[in-house]
Kinemage of the C-alpha trace (Angstrom):
@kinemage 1
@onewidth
@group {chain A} dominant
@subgroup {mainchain}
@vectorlist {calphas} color= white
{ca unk a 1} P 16.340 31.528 -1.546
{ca unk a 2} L 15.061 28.096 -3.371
{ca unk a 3} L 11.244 27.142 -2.522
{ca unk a 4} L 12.572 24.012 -0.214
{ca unk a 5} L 14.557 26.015 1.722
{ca unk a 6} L 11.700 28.677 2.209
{ca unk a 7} L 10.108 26.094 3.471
{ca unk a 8} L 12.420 24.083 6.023
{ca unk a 9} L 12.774 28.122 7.349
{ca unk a 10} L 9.485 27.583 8.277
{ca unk a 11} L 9.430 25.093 10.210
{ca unk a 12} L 5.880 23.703 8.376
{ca unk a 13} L 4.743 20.161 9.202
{ca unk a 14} L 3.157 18.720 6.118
{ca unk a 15} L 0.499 16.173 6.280
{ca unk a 16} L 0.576 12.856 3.822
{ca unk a 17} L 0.291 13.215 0.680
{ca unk a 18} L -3.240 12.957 -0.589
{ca unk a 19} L -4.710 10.312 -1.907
{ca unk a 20} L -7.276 10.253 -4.738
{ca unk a 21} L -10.917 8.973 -3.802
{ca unk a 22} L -12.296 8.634 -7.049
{ca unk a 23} L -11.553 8.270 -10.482
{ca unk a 24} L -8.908 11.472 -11.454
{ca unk a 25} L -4.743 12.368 -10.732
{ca unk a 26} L -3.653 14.615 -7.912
{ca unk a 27} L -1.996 16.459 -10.454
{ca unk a 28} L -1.510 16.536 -13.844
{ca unk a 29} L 1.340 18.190 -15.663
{ca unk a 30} L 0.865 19.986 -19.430
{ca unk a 31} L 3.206 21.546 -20.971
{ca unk a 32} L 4.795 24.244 -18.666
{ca unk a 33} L 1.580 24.020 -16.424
{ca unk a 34} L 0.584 21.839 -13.157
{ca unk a 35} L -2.870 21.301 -12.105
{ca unk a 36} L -4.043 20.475 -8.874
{ca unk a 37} L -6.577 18.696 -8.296
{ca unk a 38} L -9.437 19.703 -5.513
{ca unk a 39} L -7.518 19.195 -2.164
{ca unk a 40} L -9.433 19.418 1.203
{ca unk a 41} L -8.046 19.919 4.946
{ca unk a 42} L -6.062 16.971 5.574
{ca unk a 43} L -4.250 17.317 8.507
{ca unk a 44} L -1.334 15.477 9.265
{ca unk a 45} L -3.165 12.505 11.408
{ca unk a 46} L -5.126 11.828 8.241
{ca unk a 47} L -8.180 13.173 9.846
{ca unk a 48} L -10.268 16.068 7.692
{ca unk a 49} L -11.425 19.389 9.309
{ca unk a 50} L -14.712 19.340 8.919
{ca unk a 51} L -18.204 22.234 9.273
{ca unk a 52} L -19.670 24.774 7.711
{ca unk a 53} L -17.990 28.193 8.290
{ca unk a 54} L -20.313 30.557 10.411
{ca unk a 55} L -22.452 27.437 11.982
{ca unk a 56} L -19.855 24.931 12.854
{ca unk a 57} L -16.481 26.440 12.636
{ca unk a 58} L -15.055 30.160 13.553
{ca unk a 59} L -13.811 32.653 11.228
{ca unk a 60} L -10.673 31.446 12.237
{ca unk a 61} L -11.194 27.792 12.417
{ca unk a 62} L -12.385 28.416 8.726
{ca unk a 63} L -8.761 30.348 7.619
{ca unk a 64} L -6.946 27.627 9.808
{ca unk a 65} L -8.647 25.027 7.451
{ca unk a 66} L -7.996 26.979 4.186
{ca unk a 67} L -4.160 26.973 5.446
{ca unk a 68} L -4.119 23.509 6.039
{ca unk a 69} L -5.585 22.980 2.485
{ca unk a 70} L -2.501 24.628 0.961
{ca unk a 71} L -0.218 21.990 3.376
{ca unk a 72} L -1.791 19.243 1.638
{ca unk a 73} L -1.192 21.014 -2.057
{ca unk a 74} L 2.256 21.056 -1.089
{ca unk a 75} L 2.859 17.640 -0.098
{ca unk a 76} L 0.952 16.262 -3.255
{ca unk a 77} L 3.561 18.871 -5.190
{ca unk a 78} L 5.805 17.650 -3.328
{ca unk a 79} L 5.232 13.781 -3.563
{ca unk a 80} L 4.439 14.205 -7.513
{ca unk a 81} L 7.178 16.677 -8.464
{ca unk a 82} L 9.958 15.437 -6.217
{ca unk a 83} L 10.927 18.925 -4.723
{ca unk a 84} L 8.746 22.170 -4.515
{ca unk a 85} L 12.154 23.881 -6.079
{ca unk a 86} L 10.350 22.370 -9.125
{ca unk a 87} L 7.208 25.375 -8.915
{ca unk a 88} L 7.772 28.357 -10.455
{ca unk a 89} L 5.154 30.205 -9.583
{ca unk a 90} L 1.756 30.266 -8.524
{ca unk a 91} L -0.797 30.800 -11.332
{ca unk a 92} L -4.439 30.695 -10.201
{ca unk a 93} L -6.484 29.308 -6.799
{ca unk a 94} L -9.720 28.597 -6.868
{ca unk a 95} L -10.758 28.122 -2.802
{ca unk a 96} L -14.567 26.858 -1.911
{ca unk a 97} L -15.668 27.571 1.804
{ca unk a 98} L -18.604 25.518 3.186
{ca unk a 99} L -20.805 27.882 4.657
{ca unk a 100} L -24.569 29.266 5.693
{ca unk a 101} L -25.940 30.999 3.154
{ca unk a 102} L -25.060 34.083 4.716
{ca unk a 103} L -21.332 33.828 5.189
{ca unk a 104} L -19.576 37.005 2.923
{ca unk a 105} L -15.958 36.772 4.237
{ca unk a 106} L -14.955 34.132 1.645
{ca unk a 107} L -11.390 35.635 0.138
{ca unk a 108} L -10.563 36.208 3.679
{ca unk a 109} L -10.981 32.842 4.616
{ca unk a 110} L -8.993 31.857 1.687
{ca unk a 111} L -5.936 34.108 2.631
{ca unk a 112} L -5.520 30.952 4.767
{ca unk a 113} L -4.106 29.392 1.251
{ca unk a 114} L -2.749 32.444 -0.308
{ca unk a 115} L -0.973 33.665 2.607
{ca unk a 116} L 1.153 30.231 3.132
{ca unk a 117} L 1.851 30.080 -0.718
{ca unk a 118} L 3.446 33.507 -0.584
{ca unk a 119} L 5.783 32.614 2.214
{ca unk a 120} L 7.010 29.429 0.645
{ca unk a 121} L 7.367 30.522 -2.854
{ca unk a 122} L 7.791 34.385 -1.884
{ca unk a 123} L 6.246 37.567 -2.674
{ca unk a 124} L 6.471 37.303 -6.494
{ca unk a 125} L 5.622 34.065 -7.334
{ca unk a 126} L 3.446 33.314 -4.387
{ca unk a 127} L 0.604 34.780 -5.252
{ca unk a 128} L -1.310 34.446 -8.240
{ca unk a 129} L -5.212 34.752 -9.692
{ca unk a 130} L -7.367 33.616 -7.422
{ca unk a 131} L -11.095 33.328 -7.255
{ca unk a 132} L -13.014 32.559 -3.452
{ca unk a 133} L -16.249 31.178 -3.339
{ca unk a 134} L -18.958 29.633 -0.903
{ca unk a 135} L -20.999 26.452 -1.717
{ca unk a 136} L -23.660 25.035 0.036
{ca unk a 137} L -21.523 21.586 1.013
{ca unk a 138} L -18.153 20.426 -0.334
{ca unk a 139} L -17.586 16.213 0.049
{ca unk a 140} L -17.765 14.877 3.408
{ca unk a 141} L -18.506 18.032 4.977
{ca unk a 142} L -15.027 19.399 4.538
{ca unk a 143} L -14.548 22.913 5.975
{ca unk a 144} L -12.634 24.350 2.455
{ca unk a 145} L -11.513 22.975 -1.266
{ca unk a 146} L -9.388 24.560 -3.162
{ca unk a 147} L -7.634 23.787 -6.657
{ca unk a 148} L -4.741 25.339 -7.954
{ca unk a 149} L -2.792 26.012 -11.207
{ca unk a 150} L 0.962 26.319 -10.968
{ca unk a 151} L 3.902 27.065 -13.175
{ca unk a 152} L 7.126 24.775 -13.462
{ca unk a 153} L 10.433 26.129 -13.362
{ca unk a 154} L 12.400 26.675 -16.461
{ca unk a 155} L 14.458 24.286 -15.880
{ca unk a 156} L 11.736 21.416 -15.063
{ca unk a 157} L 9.802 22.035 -18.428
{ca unk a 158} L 9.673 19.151 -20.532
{ca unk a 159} L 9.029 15.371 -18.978
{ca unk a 160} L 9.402 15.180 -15.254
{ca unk a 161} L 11.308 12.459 -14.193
């Protein structure tokens, strides 16, 4: 089963694609490689969840948030590439929870991320390095960032058009 139609099974509601707020590219394609920019959780009424896991927001609310981080990585792979058929594979997430200096549950909150990728792109190529971290604020207060590396398809490599 291709990666679009993984995802139309789903029945996922992606939000607009992202756009940049400073001076750097969504994405940026080398060689065989995509990387993603720093997305945050943009839902699909252009609003941003927002809190520090463990004061603000749930457990939940916080792997709800990391989830709807990986919605907006799709639509700006989506919107850049033309088709998520066009990923190969998942490479390497980096995820960054905003939370009290006492908040431990960091991979799980990424899962959020991780979890969706492996359902759209499947068990194989789904799921890929990762690294979870907490900081002590992320921009605007956003709940969870989290950059990703991703491999094209052999049959994308070379110029996209």
């Amino acid at each position: 089963m291709s990666n679009e139609a993984r995802f139309q099974a789903l029945n996922l509601i992606l939000p607009p694609a992202p756009k940049p707020v400073g001076v750097y590219k969504p994405l940026v394609v080398c060689g065989n490689l995509i990387y993603v920019s720093g997305h945050g959780p943009l839902r699909e009424d252009k609003t941003l969840i927002c809190g520090k896991v463990g004061v603000d927001l749930s457990f939940d609310q916080g792997y709800s948030a990391a989830r709807q981080v990986g919605l907006a990585i799709l639509a700006t792979l989506r919107d850049q590439l033309g088709s998520l058929d066009k990923v190969g594979r998942v490479i390497k997430i980096l995820g960054m929870v905003n939370c009290s200096p006492d908040f431990t549950d960091h991979p799980k909150i990424i899962n959020g991320c991780s979890e969706l990728f492996a359902e759209v792109f499947g068990q194989e190529n789904g799921i890929g390095a990762r690294s979870a971290v907490g900081m002590g604020s992320l921009p605007t207060n956003i709940a969870v960032e989290i950059e990703a590396i991703f491999e094209l398809t052999a049959k994308t490599r070379g110029p996209l058009v």
